[in-house]
N, C-alpha and C positions, 0 to 999 in steps of 0.2 A: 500600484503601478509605479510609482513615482523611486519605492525603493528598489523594486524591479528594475528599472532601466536605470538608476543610480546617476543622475543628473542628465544623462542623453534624452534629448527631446522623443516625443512619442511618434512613433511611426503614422506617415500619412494614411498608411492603408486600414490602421487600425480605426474599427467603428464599433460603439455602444450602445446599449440603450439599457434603463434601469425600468424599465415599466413593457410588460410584452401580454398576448394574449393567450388563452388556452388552447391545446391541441381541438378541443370541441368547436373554438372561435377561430379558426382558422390560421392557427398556427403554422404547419406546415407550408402553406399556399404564400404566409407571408416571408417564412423565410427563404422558399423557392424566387419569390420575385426579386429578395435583394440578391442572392447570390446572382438570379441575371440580370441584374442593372449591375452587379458589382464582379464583372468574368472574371477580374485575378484574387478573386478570394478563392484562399484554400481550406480556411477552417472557421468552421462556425464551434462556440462554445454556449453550453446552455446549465444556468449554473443560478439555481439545481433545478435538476428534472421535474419536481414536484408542482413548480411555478407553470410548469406549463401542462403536465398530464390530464390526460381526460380521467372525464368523473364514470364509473360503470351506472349504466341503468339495467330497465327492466328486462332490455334482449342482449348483453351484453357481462359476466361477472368481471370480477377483478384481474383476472388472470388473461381470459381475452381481452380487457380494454389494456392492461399493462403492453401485450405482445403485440395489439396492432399496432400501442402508441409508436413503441420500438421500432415494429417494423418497417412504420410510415415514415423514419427516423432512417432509418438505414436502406430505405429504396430511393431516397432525395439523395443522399451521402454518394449511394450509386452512381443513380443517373447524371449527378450532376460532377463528379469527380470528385469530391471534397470529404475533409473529414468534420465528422460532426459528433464533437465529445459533450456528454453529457455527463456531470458535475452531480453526485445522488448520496446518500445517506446512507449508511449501515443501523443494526438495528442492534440493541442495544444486549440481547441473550446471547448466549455462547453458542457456537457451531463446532463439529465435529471438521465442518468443510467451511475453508473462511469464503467462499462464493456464498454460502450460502445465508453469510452477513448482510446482503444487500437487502435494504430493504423493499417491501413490498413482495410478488407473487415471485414463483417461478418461471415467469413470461417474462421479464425484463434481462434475466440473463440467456434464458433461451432464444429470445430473437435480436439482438447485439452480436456484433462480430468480433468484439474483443471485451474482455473485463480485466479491471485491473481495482484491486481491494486496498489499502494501504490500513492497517491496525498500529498503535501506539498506545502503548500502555501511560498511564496519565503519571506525569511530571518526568516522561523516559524522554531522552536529547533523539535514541534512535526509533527506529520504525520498523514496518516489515511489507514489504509492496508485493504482493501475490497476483501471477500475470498469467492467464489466459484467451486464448482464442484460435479463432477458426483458423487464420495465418500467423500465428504465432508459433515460431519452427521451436524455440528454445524458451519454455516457459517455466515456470517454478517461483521460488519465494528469495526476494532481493534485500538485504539489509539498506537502507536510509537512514540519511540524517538529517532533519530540518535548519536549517542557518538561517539564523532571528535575525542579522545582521542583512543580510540581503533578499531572503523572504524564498531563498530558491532550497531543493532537497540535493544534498549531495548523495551521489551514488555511493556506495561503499562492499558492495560483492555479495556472494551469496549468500543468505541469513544463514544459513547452516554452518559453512566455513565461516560467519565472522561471529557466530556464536557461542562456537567451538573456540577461540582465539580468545572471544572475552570471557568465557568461561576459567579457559587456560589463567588470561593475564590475574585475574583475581583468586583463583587459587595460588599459585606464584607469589601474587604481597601476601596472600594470606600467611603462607609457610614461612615468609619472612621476616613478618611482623609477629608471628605467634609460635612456630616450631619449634618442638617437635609435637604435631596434632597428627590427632586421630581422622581419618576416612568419615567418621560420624561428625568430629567438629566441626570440621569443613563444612559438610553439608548443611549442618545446625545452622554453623554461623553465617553461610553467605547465600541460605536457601536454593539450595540445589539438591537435585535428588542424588541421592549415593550409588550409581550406576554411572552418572555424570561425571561424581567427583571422582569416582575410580578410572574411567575412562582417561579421562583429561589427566590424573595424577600419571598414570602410565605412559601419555605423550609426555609430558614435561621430563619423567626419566629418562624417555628415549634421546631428548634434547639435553639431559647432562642440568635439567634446569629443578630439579628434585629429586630426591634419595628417599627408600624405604633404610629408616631405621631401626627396625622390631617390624614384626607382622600388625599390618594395620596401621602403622604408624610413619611419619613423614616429615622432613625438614627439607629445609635450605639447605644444600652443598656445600653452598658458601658461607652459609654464618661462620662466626668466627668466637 
């Protein structure tokens, strides 16, 4: 918090608590009552889901205790105007669908009105924010970048246009620092698939920012 608001005192309206109960123990009911002792709250954060979710028993499996926790989660959110994000883990195997990284059943995304997944490959500066939902007009996957310096994610476009872009820029030194390489070097050397690199090699031409010199083969314009 304290690098978050970066010496500006903390907001009056903000309220905490580091110890809460489970959805079983009357979670819901408590957080319905601060929102009405507290009418100008507009967003409750609950971080992570897991501290509070109910446990399935014997009338009850995984999948319906996951969806009613949700739902009980998002009929308070309703009624009472407010948003209420929930803070939850992904799991740690590969998905085909990155929803489908959330951890637990398929009832947590199914009764949720928005998801939004954020992936980062380990020791990468950028990210990848994958956003859907039921009001969500313009969704799809957003490049991010974490700043350690103020703790906030900078927006940075769509992962696809800025993947494209850094794919480019590193093709680019590569031809500069290594040219005249091969379609396969490229790929070898800065692990990319060779569709990629042929791809991107053919925008860079089109920008005047790469020449084929032999079939298959590619420099810097510019070297000298």
């Amino acid at each position: 918090m304290r690098k978050l608001l970066n010496g500006r005192a903390v907001p009056e309206l903000v309220t905490y608590t580091t110890q809460f109960v489970t959805v079983d123990d009357g979670a819901i009911a408590l957080i319905e009552r601060w929102c009405l002792e507290h009418p100008d709250a507009r967003t409750v954060i609950i971080d992570t889901f897991g501290k509070i979710r109910g446990m399935p028993d014997g009338r009850r499996g995984a999948y319906q205790q996951d969806y009613a926790d949700i739902g009980a989660l998002k009929d308070l959110a309703d009624r009472l105007g407010i948003l209420i994000l929930l803070i939850h883990h992904t799991r740690k195997m590969a998905a085909d669908d990155v929803f489908d990284l959330i951890s637990g059943t398929t009832g947590i995304a199914g009764a949720a009105d928005t998801l939004l997944v954020i992936t980062r490959p380990r020791g990468s500066e950028t990210a990848k924010l994958a956003l859907t939902g039921r009001d969500i007009i313009h969704d799809g996957e957003f490049a991010m970048r974490f700043n350690k310096d103020t703790g906030q994610w900078e927006w940075l476009g769509e992962a696809r246009q800025v993947e494209q872009e850094t794919n480019s820029n590193r093709i680019a030194c590569y031809l500069r620092d290594h040219g005249p390489v091969t379609n396969s070097d490229i790929a070898d050397a800065l692990n990319l698939p060779k569709t990629v690199v042929k791809s991107r090699l053919n925008d860079l031409k089109a920008k005047g920012s790469a020449i084929s010199v032999a079939r298959g083969t590619w420099d810097d314009p510019f070297r000298k």
